[in-house]
CHARMM-style PDB file with segment names, atoms N, HN, CA, C and O in Angstrom:
ATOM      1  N   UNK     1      71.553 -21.690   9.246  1.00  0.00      PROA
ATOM      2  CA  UNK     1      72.315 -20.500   9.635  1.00  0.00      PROA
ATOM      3  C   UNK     1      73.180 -20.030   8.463  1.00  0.00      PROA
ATOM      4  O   UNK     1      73.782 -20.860   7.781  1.00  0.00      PROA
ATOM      5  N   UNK     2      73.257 -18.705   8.210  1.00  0.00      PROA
ATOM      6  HN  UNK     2      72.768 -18.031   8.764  1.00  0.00      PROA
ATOM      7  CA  UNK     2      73.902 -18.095   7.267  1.00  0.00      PROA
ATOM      8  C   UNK     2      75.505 -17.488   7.611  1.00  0.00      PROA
ATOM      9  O   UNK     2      75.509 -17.284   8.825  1.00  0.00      PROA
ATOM     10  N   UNK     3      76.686 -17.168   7.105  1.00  0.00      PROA
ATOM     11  HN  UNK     3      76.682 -17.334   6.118  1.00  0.00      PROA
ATOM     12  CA  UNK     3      77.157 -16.964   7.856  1.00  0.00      PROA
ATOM     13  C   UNK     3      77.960 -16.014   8.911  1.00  0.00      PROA
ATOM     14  O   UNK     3      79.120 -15.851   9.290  1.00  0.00      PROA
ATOM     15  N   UNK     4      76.703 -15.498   9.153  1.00  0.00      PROA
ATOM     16  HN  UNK     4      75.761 -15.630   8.845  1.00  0.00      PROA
ATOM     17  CA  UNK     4      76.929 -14.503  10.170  1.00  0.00      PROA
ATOM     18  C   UNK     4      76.511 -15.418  11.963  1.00  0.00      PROA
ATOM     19  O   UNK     4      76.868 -15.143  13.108  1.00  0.00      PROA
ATOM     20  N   UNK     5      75.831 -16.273  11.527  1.00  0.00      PROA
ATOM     21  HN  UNK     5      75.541 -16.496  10.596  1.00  0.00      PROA
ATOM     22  CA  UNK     5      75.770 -17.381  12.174  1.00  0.00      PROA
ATOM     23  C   UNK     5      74.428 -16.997  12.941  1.00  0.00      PROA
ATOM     24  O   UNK     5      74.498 -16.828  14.158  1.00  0.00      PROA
ATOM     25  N   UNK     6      72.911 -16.816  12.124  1.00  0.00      PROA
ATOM     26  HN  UNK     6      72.854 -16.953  11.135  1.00  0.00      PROA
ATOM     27  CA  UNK     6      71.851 -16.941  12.723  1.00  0.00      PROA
ATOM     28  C   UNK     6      70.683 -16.769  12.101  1.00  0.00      PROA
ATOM     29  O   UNK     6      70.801 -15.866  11.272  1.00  0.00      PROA
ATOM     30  N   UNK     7      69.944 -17.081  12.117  1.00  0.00      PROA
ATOM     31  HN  UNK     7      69.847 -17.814  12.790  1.00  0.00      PROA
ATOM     32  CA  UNK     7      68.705 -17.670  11.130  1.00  0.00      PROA
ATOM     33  C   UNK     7      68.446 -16.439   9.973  1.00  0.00      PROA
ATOM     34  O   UNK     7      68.937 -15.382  10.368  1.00  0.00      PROA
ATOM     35  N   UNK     8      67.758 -16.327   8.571  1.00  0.00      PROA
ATOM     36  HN  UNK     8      67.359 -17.186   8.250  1.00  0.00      PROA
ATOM     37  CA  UNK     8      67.683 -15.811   7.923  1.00  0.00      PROA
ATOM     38  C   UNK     8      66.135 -15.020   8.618  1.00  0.00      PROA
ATOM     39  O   UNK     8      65.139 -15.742   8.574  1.00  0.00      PROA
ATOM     40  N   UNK     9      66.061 -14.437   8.869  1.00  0.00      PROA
ATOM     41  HN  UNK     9      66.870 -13.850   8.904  1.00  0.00      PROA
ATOM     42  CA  UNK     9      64.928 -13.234   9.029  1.00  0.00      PROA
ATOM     43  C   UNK     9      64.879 -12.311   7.947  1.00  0.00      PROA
ATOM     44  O   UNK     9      65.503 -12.277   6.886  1.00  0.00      PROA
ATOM     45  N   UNK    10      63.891 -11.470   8.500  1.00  0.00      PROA
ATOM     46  HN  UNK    10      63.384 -11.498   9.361  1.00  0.00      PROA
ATOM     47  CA  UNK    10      63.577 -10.715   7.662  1.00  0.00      PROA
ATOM     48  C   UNK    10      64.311  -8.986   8.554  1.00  0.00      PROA
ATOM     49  O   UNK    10      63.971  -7.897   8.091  1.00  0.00      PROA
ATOM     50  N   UNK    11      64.850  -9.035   9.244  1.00  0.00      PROA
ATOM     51  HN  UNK    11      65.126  -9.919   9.621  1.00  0.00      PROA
ATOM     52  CA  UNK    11      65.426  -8.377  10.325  1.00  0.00      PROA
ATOM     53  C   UNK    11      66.461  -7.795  10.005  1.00  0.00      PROA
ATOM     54  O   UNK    11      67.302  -8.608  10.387  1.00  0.00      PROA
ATOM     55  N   UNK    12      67.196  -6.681   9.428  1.00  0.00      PROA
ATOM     56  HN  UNK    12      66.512  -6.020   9.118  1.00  0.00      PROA
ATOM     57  CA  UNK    12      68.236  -5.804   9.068  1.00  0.00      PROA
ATOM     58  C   UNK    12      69.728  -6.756   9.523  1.00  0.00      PROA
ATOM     59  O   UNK    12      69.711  -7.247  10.652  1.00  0.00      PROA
ATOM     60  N   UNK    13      70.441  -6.894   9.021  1.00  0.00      PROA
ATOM     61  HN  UNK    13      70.455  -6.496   8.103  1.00  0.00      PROA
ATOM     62  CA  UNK    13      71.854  -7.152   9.019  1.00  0.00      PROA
ATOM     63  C   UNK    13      72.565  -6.081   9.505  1.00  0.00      PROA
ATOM     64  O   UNK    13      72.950  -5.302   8.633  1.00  0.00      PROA
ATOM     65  N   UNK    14      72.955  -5.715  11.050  1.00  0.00      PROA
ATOM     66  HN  UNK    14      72.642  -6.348  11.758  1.00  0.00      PROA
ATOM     67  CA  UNK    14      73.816  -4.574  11.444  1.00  0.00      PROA
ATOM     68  C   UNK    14      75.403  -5.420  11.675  1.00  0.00      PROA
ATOM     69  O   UNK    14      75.957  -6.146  12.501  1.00  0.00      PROA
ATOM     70  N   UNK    15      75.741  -4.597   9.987  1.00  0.00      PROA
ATOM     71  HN  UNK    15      75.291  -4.008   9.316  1.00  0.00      PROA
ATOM     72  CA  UNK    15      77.411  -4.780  10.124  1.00  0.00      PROA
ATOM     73  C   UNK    15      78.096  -3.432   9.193  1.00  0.00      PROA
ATOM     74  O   UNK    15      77.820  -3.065   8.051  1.00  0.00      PROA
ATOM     75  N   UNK    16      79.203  -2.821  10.302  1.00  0.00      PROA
ATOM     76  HN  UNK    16      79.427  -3.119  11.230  1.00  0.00      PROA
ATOM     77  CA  UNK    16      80.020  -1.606  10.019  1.00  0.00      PROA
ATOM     78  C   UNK    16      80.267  -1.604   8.326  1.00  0.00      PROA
ATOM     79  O   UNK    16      80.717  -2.460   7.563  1.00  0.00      PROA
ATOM     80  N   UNK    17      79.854  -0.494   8.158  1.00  0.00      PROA
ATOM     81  HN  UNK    17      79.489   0.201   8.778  1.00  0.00      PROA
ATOM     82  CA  UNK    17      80.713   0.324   6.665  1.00  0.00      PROA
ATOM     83  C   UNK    17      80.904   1.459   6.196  1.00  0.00      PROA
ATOM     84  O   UNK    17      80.272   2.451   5.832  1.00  0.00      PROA
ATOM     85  N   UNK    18      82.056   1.036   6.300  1.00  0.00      PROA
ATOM     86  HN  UNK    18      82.569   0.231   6.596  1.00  0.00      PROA
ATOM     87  CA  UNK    18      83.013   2.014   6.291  1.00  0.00      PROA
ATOM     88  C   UNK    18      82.786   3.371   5.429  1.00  0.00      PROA
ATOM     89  O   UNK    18      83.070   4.546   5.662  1.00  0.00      PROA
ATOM     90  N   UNK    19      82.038   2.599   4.131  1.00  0.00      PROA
ATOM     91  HN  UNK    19      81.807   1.645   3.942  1.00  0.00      PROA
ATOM     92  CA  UNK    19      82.359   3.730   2.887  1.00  0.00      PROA
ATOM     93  C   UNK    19      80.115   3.584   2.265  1.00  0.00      PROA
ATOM     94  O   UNK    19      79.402   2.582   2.318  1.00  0.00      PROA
ATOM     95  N   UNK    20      79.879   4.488   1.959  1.00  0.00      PROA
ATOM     96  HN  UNK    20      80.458   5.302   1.916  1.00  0.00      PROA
ATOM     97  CA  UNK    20      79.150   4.368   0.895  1.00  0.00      PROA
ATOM     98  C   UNK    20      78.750   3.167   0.071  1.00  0.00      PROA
ATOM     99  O   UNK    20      77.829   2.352   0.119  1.00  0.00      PROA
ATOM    100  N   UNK    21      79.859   3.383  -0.747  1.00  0.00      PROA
ATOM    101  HN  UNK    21      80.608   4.045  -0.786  1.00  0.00      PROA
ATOM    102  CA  UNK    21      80.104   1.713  -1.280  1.00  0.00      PROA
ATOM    103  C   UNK    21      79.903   0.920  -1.039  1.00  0.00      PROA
ATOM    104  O   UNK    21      79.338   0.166  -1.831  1.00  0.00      PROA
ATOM    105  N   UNK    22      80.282   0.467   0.447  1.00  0.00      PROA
ATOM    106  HN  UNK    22      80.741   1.080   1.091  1.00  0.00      PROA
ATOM    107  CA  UNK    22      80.377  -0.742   1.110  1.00  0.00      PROA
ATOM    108  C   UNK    22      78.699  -0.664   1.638  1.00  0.00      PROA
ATOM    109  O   UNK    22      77.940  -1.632   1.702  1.00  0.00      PROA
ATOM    110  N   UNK    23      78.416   0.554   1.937  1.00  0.00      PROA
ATOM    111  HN  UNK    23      79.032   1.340   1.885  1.00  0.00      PROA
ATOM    112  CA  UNK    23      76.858   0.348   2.543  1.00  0.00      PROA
ATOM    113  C   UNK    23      75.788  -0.273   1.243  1.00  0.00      PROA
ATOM    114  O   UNK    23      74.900  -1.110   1.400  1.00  0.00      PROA
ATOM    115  N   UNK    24      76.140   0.345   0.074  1.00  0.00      PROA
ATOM    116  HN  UNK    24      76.862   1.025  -0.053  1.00  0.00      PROA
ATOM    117  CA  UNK    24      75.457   0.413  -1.172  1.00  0.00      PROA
ATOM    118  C   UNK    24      75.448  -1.540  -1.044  1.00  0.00      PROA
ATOM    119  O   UNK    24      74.340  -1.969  -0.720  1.00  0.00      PROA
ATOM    120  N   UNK    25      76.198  -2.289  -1.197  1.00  0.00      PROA
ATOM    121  HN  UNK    25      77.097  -1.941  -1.460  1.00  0.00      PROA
ATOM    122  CA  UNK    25      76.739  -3.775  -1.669  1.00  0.00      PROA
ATOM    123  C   UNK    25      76.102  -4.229  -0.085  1.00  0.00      PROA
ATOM    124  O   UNK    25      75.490  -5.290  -0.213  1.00  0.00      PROA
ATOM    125  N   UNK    26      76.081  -3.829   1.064  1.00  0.00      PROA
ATOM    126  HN  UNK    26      76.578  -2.967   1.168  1.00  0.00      PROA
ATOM    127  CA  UNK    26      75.366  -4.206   1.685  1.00  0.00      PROA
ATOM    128  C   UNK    26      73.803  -4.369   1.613  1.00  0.00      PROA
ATOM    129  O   UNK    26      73.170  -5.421   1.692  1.00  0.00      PROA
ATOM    130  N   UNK    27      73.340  -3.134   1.452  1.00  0.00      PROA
ATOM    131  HN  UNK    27      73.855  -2.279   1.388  1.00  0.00      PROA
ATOM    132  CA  UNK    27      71.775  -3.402   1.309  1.00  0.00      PROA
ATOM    133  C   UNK    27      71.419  -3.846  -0.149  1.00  0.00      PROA
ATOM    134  O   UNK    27      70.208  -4.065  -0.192  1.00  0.00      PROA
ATOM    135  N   UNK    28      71.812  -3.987  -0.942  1.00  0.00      PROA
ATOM    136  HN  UNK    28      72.796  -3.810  -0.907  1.00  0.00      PROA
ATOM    137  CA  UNK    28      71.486  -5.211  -1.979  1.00  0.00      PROA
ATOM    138  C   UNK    28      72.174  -6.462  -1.594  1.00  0.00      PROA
ATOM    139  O   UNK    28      72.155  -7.241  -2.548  1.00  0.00      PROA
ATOM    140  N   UNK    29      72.786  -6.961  -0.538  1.00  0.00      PROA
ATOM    141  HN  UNK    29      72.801  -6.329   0.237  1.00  0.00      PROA
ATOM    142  CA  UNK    29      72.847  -8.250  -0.267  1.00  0.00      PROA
ATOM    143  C   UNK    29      71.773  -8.859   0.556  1.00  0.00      PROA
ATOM    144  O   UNK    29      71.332 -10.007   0.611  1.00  0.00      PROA
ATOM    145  N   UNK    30      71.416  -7.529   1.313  1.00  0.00      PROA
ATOM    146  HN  UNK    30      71.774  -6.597   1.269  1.00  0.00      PROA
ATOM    147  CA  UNK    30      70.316  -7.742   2.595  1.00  0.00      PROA
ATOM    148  C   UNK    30      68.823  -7.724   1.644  1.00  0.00      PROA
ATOM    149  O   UNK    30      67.796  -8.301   2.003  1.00  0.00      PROA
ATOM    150  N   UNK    31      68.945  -7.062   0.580  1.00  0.00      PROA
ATOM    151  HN  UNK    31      69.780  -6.594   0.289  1.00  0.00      PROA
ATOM    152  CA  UNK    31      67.971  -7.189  -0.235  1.00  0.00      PROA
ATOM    153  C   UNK    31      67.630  -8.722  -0.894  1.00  0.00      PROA
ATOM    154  O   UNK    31      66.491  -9.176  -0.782  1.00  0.00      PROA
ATOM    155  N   UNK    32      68.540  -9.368  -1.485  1.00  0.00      PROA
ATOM    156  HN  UNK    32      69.464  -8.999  -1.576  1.00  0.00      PROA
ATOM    157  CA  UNK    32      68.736 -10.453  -1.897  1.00  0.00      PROA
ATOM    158  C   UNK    32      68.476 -11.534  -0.858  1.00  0.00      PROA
ATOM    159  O   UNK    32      67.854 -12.537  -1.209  1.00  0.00      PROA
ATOM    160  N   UNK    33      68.954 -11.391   0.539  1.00  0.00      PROA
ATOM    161  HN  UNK    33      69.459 -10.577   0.824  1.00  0.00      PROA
ATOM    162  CA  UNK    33      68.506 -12.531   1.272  1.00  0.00      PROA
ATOM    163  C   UNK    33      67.144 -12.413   1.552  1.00  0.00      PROA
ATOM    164  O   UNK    33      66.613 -13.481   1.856  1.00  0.00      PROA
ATOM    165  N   UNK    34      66.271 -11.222   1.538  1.00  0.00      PROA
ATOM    166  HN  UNK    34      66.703 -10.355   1.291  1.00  0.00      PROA
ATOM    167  CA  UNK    34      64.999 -11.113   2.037  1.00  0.00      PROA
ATOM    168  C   UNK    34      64.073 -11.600   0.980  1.00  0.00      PROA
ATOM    169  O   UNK    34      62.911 -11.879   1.274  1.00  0.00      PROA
ATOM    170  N   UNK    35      64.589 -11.735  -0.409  1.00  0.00      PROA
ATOM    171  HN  UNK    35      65.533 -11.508  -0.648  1.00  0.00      PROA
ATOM    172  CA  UNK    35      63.908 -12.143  -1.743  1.00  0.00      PROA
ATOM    173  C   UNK    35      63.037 -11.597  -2.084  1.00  0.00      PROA
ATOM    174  OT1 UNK    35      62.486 -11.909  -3.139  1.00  0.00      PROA
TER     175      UNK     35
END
């Protein structure tokens, strides 16, 4: 478990942001866990 607390899938990460920015640093993290 990662810690959002549930198995690594390949399945979108839905978590609030706020800004651009914050969406931008999101989907290259979600990018990075999918490898």
């Amino acid at each position: 478990l990662n810690k959002y607390g549930r198995e690594k899938t390949p399945a979108p990460i839905i978590v609030p942001a706020k800004t651009p920015k914050e969406r931008k640093k999101l989907l290259i993290l979600v990018g990075i866990m999918r490898g």
